[in-house]
N, C-alpha and C positions, 0 to 999 in steps of 0.2 A: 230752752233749746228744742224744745220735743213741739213739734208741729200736728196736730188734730184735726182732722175731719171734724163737720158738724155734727156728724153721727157721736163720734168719742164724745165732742163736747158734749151732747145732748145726755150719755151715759156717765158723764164726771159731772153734770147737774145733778141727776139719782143716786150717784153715791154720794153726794156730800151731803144730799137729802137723809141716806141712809144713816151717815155718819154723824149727823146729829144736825148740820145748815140746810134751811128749809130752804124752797124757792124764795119766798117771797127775800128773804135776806140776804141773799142772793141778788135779786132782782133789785133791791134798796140798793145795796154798794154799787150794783152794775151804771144805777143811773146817777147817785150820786159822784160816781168817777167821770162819767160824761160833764154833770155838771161843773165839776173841780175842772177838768180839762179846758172849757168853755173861759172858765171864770180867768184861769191864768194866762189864757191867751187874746180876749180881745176884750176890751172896754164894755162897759153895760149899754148893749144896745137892744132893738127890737126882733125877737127871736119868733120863727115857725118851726114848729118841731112837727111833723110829717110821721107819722104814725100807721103800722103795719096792723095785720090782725095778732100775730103772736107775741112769743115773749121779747121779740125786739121793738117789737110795739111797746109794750109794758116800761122796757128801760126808760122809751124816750118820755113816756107820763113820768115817771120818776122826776128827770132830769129836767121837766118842764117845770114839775112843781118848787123844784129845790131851786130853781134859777127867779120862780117867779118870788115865793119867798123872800129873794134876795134883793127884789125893786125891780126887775128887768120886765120889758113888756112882751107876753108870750101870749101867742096862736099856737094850737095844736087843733091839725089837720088830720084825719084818718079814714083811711079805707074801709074801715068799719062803723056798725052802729055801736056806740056805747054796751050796750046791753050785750053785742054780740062778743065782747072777749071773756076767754074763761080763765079757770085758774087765779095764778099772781098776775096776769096782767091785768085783770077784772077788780080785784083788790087797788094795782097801781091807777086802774082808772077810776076808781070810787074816790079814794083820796085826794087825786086831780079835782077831781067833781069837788068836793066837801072841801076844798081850800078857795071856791071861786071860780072855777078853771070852766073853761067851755070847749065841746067839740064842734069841729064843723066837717063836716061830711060831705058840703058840695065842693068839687074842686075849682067850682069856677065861682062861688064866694069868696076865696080867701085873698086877701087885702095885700097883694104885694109890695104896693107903696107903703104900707107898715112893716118893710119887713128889710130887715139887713144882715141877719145869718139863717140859715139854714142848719137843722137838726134833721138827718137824717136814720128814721129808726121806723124804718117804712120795711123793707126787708133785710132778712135775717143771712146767714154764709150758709144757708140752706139751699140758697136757688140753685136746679137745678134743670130746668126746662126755661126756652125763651119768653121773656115777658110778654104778654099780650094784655088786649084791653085798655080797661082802666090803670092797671099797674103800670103799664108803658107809657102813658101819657101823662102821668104823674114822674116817670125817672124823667122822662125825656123834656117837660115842664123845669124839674129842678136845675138838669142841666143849662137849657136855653138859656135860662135868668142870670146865670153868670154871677151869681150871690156867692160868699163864703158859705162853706158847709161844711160841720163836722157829724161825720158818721156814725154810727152806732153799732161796733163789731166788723162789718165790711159795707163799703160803697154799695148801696141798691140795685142790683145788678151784673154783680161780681159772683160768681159762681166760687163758692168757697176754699174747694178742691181743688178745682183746676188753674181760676186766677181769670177765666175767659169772660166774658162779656156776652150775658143772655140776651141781646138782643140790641139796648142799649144799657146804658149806666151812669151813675152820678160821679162826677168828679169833684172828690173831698177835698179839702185843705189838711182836715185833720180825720186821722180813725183811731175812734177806744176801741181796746178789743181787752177781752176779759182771758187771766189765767194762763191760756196758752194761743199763741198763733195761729193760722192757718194757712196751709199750704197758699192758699190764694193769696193772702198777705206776701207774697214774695214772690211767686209765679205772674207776670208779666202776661197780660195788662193790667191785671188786676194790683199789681205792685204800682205801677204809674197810677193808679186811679185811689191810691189810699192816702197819698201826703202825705205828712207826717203822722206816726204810728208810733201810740201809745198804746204801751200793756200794762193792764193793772191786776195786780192780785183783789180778788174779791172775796177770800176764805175760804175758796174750794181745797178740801186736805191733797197735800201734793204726794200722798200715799194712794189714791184715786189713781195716778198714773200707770201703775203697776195692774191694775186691772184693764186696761182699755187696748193693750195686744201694739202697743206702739212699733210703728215702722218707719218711719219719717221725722226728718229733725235738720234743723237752721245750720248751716255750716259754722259752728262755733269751735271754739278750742275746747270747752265743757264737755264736748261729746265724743269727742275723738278718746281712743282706748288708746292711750298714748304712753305707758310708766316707766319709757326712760327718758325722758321729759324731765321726772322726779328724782333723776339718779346722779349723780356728782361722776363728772367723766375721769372715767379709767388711768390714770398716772401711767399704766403698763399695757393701755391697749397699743394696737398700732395699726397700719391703714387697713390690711385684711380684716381686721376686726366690723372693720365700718362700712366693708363692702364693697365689691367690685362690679362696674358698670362698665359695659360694653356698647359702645354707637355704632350705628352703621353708616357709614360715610356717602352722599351720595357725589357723583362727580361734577354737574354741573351748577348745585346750589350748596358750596360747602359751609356755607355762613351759617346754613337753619342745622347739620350735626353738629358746628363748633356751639351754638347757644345752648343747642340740649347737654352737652357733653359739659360743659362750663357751670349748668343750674346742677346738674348730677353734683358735680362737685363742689357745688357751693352751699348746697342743702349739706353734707353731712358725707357722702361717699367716699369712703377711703382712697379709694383708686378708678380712674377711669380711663380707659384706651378705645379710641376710635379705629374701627376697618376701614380702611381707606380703600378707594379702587385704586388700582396704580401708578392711571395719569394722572391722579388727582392729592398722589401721596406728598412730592413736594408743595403743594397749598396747605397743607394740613400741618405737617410737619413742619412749615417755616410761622406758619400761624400758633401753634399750639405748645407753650411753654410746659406746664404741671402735668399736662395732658400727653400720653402716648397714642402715638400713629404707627399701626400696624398694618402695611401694604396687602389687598387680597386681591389676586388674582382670577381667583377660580373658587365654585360652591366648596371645594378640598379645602381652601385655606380655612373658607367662614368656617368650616365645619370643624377644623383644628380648634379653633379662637375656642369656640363654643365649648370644646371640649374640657377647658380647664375649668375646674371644680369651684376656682375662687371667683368666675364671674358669674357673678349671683342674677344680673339682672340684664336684659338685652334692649335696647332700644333702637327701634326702627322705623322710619318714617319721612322723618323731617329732611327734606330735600333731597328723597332716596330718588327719586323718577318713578313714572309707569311702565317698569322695565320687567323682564322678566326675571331678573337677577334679583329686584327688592321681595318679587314675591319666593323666590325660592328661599331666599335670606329667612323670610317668616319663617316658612316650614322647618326649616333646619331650627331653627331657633324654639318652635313648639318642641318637636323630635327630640331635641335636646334637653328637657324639663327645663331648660329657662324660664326665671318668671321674665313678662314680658312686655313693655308697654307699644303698642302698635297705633301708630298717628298718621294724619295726611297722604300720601300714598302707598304707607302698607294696609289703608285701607280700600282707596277707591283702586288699587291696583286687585283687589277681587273684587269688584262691582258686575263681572260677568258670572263669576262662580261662588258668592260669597257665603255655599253651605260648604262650599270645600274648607273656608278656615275656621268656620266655625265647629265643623265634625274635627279638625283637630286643637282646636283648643277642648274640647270636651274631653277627648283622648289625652288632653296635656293634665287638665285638670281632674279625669279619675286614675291619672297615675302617681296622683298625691301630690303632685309639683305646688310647692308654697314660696312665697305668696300668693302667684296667681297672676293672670293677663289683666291688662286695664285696655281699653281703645278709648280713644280720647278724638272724639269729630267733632266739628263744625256740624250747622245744621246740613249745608251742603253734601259734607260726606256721608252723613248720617243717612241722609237722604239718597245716597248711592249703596250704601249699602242693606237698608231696609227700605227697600223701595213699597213695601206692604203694610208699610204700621202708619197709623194716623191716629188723631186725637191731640189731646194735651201732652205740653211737653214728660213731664215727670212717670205719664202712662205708656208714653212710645218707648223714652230709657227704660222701665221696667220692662217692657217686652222685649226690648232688645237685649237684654241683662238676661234673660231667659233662655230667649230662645241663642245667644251666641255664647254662653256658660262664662260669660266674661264680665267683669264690671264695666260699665258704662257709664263716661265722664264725658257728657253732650256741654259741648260750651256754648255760651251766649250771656246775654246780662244778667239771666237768671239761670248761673248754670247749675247744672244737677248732675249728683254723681250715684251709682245703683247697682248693685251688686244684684248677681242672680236670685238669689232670696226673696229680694225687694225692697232690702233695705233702702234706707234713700237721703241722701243729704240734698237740701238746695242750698246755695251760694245767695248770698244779699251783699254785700261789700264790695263788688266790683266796680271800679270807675270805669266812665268811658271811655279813657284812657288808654287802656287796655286793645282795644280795637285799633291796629296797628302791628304791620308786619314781623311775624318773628316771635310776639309775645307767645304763641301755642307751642314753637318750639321749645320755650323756656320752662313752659308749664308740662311739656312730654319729660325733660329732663328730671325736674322737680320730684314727677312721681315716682323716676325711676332710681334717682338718688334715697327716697325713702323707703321704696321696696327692696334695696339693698342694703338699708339696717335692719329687715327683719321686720319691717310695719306690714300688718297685712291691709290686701290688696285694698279694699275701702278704703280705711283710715286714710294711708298711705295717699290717693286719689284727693281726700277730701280735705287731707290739710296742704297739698301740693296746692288743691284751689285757692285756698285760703290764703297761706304765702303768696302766693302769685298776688292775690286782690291787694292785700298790704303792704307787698312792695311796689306795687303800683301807685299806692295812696301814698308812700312817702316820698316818689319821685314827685307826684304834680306831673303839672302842665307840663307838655312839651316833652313826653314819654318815648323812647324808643327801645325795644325788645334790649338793646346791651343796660340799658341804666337798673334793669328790675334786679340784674345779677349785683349792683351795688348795694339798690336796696334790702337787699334779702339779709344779709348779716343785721343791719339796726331789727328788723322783723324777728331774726329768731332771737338774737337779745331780749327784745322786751317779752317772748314768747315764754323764753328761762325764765326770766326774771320774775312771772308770773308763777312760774310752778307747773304750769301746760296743762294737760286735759284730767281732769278726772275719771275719763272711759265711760262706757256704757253698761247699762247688766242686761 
């Protein structure tokens, strides 16, 4: 679940060095997992294995020689001379050599009419400047060819970290990748350009982890710090126990509070009651059976509602309007130490002043308020409200996690959730399904259903994503924002049934 930099990875190669696994052994399992990977998915045909100068280079000689070994007809191509690699991949090319093996160096020799997969072990999830030269006309070669190709740790081209695309890049069928992930493995485009993704254990000790300052990790149930997941439910609890959620009703689109209010309560939420505006109370109330409708008049009522001890958690957003009533709604709602989840126009409704709510979520959260705010945008919003951050996706949440003392849960196919710290979960499980009116409602209610058991604010966030993704995967085809709230019971069934997260340390 823990997602690594190539930096980390480079430093959990040194310790396992240290730890008694040398590179080269290392570097033998690296290729022979590419080869294993090759072998069980396509028939013995004629292979070009495309060879870098480092130790991603190294794997694919490996993998050249274990497949040639095997009866297959193998080309290795590299961007180097023989003579020019050091270390274990110097080693992996001597062995290539002393089995028979040849390099060829010109790119405009090599035999493509002998050639029907592609090995990719040309560059490493190191790149982090645009290709140019020779290395781009070799990704951009591979591409053209429209060959099958399995990769070597990440697609040529893929910038590790980010997921982005230095310039151009190879599109895999299949990617090995050794020990641990990387953030690019999941972060889009670089998620589209891996195929299917295999991870293999190569013996690196998984006590190495605990040195490398981890910040980053795959939206799993493994990671979430979840342990009452593990607890056998209460005989004597009752619904205050499980927490109270509070919607903010808006008047012309009551559909998107009824969904949030409805996932609030279908995650777990003891009790939920929706602020209704007044014209809009009988909508609410003839719609809303488990569910209490609370008529407000005026910022006095919200501010009454707010006042009761047992609602733990406020949600606001989903079909509030860009009125001035949804933004005062926030403020009362920070003011209030509600923890609080703020979506869709409780946010681009400060898109003119949006250090105003972020100086008071700061104020909300050094008054100790737990669990804590979440905002949950589209890129759109995101985009209204930090109109100054750019970059990769997972570096703009983190700045915005920062600079608004909020965690930030940016949706999209690879969505990512990020706590001021920096912590950081990304999302891989999401269909596309999901893209469809209403599902963001369902995923504001979600969070706020599990920050009123007490999950803090991450967690909370990052399994709201998770659920979401999975009852999307069990509706299928033909999804619409009400079906996820049916899904959602089979999701946390199998969720129990599993025993739920082990937590973090």
């Amino acid at each position: 679940m823990e997602l690594l930099t190539p930096t980390q990875m480079s430093r959990a190669d040194a310790l396992a060095a240290v730890a008694g696994v040398p590179g080269t052994v290392l570097m033998e399992r690296a290729g022979a997992a590419v080869a294993w990977a090759i072998l069980r998915r396509w028939q013995p045909c004629r292979v070009l294995v495309v060879c870098g100068a480092g130790n991603n280079g190294g794997d694919g000689l490996v993998a050249a020689r274990l497949l040639r070994e095997r009866g297959w007809t193998v080309q290795v191509a590299a961007s180097v001379a023989p003579g020019a690699w050091r270390g274990d991949a110097a080693l992996a090319c001597d062995a290539w050599l002393r089995s028979g093996g040849t390099v060829v160096q010109e790119w405009e020799t090599v035999d493509w009419s002998a050639c029907d997969l592609v090995v990719d072990a040309l560059l490493g999830a190191g790149l982090d400047r645009p290709l140019q030269g020779r290395l781009l006309e070799w990704v951009e070669t591979i591409h053209r060819k429209g060959l099958p190709v399995c990769a070597v740790d990440v697609p040529s081209g893929v910038d590790g970290v980010t997921g982005a695309v230095r310039g151009a890049a190879v599109q895999a069928d299949l990617t090995v990748t050794f020990f641990r992930k990387k953030p690019g493995h999941l972060l889009y485009p670089g998620r589209g350009l891996c195929g299917t993704l295999e991870l293999v254990d190569i013996g690196i000790p998984v006590h190495c982890l605990s040195e490398l300052g981890i910040d980053t990790w795959e939206n799993l149930p493994q990671a979430w710090a979840l342990p009452h997941t593990n607890q056998p439910a209460d005989a004597q609890a009752h619904k205050y126990h499980k927490g109270f959620v509070l919607v903010w009703g808006g008047a012309t689109l009551p559909g998107a509070a009824m969904l949030a209010a409805q996932a609030a309560q279908k995650v777990g939420a003891g009790l939920v009651t929706i602020a209704s505006p007044v014209q809009a109370h009988t909508i609410y109330a003839h719609a809303m059976q488990s569910i209490m409708v609370r008529p407000v008049a005026s910022a006095q009522d919200f501010a009454c509602l707010l006042g009761d001890a047992k609602r733990r958690v406020c949600v606001i957003g989903p079909g509030a309007g860009l009125e001035t009533a949804t933004r005062e709604a926030v403020l009362l709602a920070l003011q209030a130490a509600q923890s609080l989840v703020l979506d869709a126009d409780a946010l681009t409704v400060f898109q003119d002043d949006p250090n105003l709510l972020f100086s008071h979520i700061h104020a909300h959260q050094a008054a100790g308020a737990a669990p804590g705010v979440v905002l949950t945008p589209h890129e759109g919003e995101f985009a209204r409200l930090f109109p100054h951050l750019d970059g990769d996706r997972l570096s703009r949440a983190r700045a915005a996690a920062r600079l608004s003392g909020a965690v930030v849960l940016l949706k999209g196919a690879d969505t990512v959730v990020v706590a001021p710290d920096g912590r950081a979960f990304v999302n891989a499980c999401a269909p596309a399904s999901l893209a469809s009116a209403g599902t963001g409602d369902v995923l504001a209610g979600l969070v706020a259903g599990l920050l009123a058991q007490g999950i803090a604010a991450l967690d909370a966030a990052a399994m709201a994503v998770w659920l979401h993704s999975q009852a999307a995967q069990v509706v299928g085809v033909g999804l619409i924002a009400e079906d996820l709230l049916h899904g959602l019971p089979v999701v946390l069934q199998r969720l129990a049934a599993g025993g739920g997260g082990s937590g973090r340390q």
